[in-house]
C-alpha positions in Angstrom: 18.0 69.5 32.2 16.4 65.9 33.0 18.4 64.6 36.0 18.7 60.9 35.7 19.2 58.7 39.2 21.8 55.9 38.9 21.1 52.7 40.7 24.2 51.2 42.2 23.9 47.7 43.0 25.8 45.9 45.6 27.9 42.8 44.8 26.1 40.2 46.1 22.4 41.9 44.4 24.2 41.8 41.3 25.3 37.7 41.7 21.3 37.2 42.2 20.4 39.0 39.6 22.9 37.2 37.3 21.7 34.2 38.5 18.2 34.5 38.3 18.4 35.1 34.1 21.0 32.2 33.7 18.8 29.9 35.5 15.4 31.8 33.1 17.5 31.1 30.1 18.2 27.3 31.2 14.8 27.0 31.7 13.6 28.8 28.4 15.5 26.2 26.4 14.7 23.4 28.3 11.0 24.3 27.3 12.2 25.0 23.7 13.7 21.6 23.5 10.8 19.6 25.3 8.4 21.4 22.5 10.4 20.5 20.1 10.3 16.5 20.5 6.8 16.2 21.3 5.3 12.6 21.9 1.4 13.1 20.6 -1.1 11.5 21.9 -3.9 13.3 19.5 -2.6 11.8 16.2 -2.0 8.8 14.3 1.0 6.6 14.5 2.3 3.4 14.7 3.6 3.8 18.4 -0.2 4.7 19.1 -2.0 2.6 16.9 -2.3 -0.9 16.0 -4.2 -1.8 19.5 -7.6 -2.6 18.7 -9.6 -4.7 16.1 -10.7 -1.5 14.7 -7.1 -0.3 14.5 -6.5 -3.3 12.2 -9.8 -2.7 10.3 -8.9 0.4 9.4 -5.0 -0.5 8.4 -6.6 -2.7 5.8 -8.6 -0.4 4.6 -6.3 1.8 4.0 -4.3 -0.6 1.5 -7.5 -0.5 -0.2 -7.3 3.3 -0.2 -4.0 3.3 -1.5 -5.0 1.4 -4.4 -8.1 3.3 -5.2 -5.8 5.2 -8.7 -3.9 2.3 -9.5 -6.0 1.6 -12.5 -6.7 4.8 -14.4 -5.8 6.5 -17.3 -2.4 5.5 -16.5 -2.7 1.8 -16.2 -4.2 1.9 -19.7 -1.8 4.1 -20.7 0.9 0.7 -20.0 -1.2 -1.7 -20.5 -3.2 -1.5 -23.2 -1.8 1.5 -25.8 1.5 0.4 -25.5 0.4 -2.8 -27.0 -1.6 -4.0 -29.8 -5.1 -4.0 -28.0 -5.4 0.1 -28.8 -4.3 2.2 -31.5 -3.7 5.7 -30.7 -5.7 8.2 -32.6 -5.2 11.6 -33.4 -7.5 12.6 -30.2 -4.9 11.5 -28.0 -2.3 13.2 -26.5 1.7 13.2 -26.9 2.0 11.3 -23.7 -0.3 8.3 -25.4 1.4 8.7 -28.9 4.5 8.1 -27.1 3.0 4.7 -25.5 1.8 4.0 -28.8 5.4 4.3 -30.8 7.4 2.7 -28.1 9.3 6.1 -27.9 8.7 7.2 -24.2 11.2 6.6 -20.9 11.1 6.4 -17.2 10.6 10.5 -17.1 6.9 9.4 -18.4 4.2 10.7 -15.1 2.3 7.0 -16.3 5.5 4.8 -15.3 6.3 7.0 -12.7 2.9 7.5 -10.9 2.0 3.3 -11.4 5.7 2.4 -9.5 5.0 5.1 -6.6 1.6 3.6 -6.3 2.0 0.1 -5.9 5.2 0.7 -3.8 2.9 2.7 -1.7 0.5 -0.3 -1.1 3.2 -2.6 -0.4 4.4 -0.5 2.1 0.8 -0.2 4.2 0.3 -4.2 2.9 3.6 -5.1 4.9 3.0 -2.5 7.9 -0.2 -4.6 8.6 1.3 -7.9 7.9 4.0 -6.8 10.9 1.7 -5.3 13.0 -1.7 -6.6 12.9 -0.3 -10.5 14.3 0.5 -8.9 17.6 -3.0 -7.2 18.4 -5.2 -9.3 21.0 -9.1 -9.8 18.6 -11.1 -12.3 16.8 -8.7 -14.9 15.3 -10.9 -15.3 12.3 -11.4 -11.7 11.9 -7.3 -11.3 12.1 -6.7 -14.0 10.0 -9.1 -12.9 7.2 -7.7 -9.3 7.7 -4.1 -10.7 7.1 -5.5 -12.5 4.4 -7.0 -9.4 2.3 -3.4 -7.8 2.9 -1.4 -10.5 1.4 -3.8 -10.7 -1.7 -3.5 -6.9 -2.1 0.3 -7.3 -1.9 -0.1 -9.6 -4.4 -1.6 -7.5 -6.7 0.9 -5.0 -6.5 3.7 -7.1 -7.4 1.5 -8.8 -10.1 1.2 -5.3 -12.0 4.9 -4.3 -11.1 6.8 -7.5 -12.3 4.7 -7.8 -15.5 5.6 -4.2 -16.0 9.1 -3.9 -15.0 10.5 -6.8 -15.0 13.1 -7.7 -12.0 11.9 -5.2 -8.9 13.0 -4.6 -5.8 10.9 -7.2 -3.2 10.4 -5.8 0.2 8.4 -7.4 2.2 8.5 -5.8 5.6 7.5 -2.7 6.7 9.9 0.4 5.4 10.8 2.4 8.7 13.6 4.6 7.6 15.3 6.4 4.1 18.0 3.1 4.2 15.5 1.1 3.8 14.8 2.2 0.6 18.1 1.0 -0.5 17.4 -2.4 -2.1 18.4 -3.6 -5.2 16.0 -5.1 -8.0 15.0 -9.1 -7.4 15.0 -11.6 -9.6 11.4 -11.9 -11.0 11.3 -15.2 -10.3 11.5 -14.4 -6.8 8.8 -11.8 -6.8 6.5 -14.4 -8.5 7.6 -16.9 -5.3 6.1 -14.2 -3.7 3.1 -13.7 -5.3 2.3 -17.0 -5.2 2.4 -18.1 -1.6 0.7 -14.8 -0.3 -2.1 -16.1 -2.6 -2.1 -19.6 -1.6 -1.9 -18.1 2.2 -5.1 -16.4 1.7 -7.3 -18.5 -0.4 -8.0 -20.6 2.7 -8.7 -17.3 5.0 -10.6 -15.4 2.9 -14.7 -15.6 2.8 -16.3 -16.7 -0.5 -18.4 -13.6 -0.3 -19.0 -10.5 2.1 -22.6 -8.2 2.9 -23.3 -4.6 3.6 -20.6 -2.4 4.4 -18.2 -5.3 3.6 -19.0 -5.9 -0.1 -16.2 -5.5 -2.2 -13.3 -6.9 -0.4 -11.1 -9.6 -1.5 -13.0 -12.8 -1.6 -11.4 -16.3 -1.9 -12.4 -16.3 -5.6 -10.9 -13.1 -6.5 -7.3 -15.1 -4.9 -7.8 -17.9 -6.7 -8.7 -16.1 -9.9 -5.5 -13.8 -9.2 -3.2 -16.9 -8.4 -4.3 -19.1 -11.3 -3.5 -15.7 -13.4 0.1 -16.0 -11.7 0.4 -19.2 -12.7 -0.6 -18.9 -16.6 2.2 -15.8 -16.5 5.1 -18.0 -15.7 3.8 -20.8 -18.0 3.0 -23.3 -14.7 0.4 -24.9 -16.9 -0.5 -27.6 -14.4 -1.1 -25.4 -11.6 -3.1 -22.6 -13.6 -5.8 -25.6 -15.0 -6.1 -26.9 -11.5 -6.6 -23.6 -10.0 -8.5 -22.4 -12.7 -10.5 -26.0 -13.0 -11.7 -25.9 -8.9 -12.7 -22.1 -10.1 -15.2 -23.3 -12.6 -16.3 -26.6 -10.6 -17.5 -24.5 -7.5 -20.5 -23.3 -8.5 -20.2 -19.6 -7.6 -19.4 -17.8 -10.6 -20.9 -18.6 -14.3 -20.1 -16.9 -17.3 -22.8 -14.3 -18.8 -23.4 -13.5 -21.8 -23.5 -9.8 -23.3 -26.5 -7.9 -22.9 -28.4 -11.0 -20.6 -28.5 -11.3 -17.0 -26.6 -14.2 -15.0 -30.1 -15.9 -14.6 -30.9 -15.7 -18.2 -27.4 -16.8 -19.0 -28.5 -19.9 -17.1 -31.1 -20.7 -18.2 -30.1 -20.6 -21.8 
């Protein structure tokens, strides 16, 4: 038979030991709890970003980003075979058959994906509108930057208000689930809107760009998008004046099909 040896502790061994695994266990969850609400310094964030002129490069940018499927097969989809500019033949699918006979509802992955989209853009439009003043750079470069972001706003409520009417405006940065709670505007206050972030970057904005630049928002593409505005709500003055300082500039000319802007010219 296996003899077994028992250990007897005295009282005050027994307290230490007692002690010492309260005071591991305190410990063990005071590591738990520090793991658990980390503040990272290796990731992106808004309590960590927004410092630089690079930081507000790349905010802008990402608006851009955000917009990059905003007018695919779904855009046509709502814009143009739910109208009479298309008719849908037997080579589409249900989904554009449905555009096509005015029989479809908000369950439709078209209405669905271009509302999610252009609410996503507002929301990185309006984080760098809040943020991006506050950073120490270039004026000019800031202003042009702030500039680009209002016009891309722009064009996200252009597409959502023709679309849907009376939307909810929200024109700050969304920080938390209650913010979400907002009730549809009046379109005629989205349209406010639209036009003074236009008119707030026409004057900002570059008439062109070069290299890696090429392809942002110009001071044309504003005007062209607020005179646009203007011929929506029926402001008739406004959209020939804006339209008529378009054509009087001298930067853009119309071209004819099949003939390059120089042969257009000199024709």
């Amino acid at each position: 038979m296996r003899h077994m040896t028992k250990i007897n502790l005295g009282g005050a061994t027994a307290r230490k030991l007692a002690l010492g695994v309260c005071l591991t266990a305190i410990v063990a969850v005071i590591s738990c709890n520090t793991f658990l609400d980390p503040k990272p310094k290796d990731i992106l964030a808004p309590e960590n970003f927004y410092k630089s002129s690079s930081d507000a490069v790349a905010a802008v940018n990402g608006i851009y980003d955000s917009n990059k499927g905003s007018y695919s097969l779904y855009y046509w989809y709502m814009a143009d075979i739910a109208s009479d500019d298309i008719n849908a033949s037997s080579n589409f699918g249900s989904d554009g058959h449905r555009f096509a006979e005015y029989k479809f509802d908000a369950s439709e992955d078209a209405i669905a994906s271009i509302w999610g989209t252009a609410y996503w853009m507002i929301n990185r439009a309006n984080a760098a509108l809040d943020r991006i003043p506050a950073i120490t750079m270039d004026e000019t470069l800031k202003a042009r930057l702030l500039g680009e972001a209002r016009y891309l706003r722009a064009t996200a409520y252009f597409d959502l208000v023709r679309f849907y009417g009376d939307v909810p405006l929200i024109e700050h940065e969304v920080k938390s689930l209650s913010g979400l709670d907002i009730a549809r505007t009046p379109s005629a206050q989205v349209y406010a809107l639209i036009i003074s972030d236009l008119q707030a970057a026409v004057p900002v904005l570059p008439t062109s760009y070069s290299g890696g630049d090429l392809g942002r928002a110009t001071s044309g593409a504003a005007k062209t998008l607020l005179a646009k505005a203007y011929l929506t709500k029926g402001d008739w003055a406004n959209a020939a004046a804006t339209t008529g300082a378009i054509i009087t500039s001298g930067q853009y000319h119309l071209t004819r099909s099949g003939r390059t802007t120089s042969e257009s010219r000199r024709r």
